[in-house]
Backbone bond lengths (Angstrom), bond angles and torsions (degrees), N, CA, C in turn:
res aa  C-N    CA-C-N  psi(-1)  N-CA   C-N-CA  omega(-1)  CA-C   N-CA-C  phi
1 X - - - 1.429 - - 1.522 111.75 -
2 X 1.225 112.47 149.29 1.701 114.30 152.89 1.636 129.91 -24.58
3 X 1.444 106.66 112.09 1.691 110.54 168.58 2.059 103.42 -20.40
4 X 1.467 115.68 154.61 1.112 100.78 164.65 1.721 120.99 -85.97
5 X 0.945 115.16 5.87 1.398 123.48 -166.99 1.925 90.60 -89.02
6 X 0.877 119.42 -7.74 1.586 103.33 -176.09 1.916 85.82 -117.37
7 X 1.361 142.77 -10.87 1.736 107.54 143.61 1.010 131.26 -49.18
8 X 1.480 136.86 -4.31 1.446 124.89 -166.39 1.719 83.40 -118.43
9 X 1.682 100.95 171.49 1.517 105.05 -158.15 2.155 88.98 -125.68
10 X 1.631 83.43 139.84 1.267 110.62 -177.64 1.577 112.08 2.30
11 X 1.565 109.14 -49.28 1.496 125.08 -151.89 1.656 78.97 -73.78
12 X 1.447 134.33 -73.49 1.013 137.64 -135.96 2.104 101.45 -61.37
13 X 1.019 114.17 -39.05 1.362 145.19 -166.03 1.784 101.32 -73.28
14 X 1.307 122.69 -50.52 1.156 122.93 -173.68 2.059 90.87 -83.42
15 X 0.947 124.91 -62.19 1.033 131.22 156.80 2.222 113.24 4.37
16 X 1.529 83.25 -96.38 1.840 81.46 151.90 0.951 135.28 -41.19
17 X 1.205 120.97 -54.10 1.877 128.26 179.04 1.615 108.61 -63.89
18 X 1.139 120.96 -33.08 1.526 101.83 -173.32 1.975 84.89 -93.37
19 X 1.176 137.85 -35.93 1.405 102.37 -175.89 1.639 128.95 -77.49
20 X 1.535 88.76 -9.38 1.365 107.53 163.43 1.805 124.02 -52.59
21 X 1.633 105.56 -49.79 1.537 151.71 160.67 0.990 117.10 126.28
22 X 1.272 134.90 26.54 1.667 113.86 149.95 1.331 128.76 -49.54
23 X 1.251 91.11 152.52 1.567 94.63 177.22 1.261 134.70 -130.83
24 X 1.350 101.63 -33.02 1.763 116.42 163.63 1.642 109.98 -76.63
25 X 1.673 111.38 130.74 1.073 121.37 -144.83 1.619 100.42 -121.34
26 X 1.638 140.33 79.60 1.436 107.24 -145.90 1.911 79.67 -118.76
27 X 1.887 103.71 140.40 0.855 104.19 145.86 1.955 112.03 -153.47
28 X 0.876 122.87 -160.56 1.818 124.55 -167.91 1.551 120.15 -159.18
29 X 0.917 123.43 130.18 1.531 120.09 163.52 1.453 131.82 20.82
30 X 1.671 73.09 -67.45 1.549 78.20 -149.99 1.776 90.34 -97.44
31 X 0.941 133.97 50.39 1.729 142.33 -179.71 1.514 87.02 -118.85
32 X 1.325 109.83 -42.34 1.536 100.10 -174.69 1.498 119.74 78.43
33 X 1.256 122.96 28.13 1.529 146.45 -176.14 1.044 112.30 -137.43
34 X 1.522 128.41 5.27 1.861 117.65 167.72 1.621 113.46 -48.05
35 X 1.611 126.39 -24.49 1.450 115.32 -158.33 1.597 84.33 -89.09
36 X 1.345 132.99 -51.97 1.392 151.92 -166.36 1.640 86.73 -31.94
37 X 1.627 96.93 -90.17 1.409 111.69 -174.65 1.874 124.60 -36.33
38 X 1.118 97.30 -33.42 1.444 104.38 -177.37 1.253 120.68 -61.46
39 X 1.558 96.65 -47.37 1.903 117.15 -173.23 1.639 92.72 -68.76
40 X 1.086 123.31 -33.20 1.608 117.96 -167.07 1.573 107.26 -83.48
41 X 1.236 106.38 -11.08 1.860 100.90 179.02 1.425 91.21 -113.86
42 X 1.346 135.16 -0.47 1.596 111.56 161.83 1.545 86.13 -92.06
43 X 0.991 151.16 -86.52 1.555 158.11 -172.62 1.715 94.00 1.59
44 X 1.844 101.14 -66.89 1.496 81.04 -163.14 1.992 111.79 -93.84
45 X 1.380 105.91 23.31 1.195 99.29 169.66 1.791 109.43 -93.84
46 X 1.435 111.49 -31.19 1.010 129.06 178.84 1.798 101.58 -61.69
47 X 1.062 111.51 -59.23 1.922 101.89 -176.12 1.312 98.12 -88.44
48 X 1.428 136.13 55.49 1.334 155.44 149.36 1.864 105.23 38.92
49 X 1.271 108.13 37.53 1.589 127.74 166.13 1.234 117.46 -62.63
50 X 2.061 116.68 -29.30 1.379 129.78 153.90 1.316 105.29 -162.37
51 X 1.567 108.22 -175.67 1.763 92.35 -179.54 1.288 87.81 -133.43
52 X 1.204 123.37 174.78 1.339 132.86 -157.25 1.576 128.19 -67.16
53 X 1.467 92.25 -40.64 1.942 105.65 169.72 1.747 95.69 -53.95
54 X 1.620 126.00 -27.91 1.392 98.08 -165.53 1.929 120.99 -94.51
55 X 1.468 83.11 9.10 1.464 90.41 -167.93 1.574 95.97 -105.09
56 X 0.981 123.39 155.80 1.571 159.97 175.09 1.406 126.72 -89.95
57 X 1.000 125.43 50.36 1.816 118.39 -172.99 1.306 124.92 -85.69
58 X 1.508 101.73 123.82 2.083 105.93 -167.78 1.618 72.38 -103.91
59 X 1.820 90.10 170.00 1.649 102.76 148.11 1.852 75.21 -168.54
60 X 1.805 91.53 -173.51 1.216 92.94 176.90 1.810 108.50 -162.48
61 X 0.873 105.79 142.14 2.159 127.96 -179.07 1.327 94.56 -23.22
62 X 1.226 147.06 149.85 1.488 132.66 136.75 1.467 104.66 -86.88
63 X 1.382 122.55 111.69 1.642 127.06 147.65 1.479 112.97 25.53
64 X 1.313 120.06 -60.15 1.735 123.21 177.90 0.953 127.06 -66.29
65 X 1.607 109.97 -6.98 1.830 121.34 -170.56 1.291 89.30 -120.94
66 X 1.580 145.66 19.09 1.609 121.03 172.87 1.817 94.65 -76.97
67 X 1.678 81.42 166.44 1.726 81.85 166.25 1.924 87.38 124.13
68 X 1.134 144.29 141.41 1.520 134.65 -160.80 1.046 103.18 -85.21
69 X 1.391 124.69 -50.62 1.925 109.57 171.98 1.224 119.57 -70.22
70 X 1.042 139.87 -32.71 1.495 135.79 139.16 0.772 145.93 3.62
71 X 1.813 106.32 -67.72 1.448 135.74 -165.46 1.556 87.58 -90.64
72 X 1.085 113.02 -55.54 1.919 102.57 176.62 1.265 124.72 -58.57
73 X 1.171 118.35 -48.92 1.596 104.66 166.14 1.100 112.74 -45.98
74 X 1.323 137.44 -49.73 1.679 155.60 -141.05 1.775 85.76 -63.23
75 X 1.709 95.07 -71.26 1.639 113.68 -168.45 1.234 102.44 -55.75
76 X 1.392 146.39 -19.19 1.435 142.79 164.59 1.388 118.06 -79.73
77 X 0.962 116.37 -17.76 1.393 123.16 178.49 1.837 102.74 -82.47
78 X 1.652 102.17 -48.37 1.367 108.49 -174.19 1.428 117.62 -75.40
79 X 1.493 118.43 -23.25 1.628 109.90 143.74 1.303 153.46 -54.70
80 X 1.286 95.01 -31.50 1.727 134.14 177.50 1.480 80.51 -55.75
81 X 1.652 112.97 -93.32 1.613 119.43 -151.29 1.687 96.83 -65.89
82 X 1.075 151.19 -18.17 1.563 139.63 169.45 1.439 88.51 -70.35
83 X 1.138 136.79 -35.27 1.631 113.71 -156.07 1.616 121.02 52.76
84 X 1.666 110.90 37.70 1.262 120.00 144.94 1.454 136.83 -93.21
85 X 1.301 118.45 171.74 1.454 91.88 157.18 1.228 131.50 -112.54
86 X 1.549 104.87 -0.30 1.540 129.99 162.16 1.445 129.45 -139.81
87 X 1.333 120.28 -169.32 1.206 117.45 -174.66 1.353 95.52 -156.47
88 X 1.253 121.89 146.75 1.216 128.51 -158.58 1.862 111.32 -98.60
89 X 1.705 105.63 -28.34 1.394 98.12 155.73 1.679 93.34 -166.60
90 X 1.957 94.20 135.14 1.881 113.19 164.10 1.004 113.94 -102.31
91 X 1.510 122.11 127.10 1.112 147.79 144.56 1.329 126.33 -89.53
92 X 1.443 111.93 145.40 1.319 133.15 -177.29 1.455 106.31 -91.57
93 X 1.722 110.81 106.49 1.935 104.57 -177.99 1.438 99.92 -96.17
94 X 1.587 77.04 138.30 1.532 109.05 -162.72 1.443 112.98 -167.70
95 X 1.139 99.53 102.26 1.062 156.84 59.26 2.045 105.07 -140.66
């Protein structure tokens, strides 16, 4: 069967890790967990678990969205469902 660390859902998992102290936060497109991850770094910025300068947020393009209007819509879309208003660094996944 599955490790037990993958029954619990994104929220619960990022949850631990930042009170644990992580801080760099990496996820992308195509993982299909940008909304997951997002709600869990407003959640724990909101119950002051960290505040935002201390967290780290990657994500990254999926391949089908390069191209400059693309990639901007893409990154607006991928803010929207994080419910940030930034990200601390985008990458283009590739390969």
């Amino acid at each position: 069967g599955a490790p037990a660390h993958f029954m619990i859902s994104v929220g619960e998992q990022l949850d631990w890790a930042l009170r644990a102290g992580c801080r760099l936060i990496d996820t992308a497109q195509r993982y299909g967990n940008e909304d997951g991850v997002g709600a869990a770094v407003v959640k724990a910025l909101q119950a002051g678990v960290v505040s935002r300068g201390e967290v780290f947020v990657v994500t990254k393009i999926e391949p089908k969205n390069f191209g400059f209007e693309a990639t901007m819509q893409s990154f607006d879309e991928t803010l929207r469902k994080m419910g940030l208003e930034s990200v601390d660094l985008l990458l283009l996944h590739f390969p």
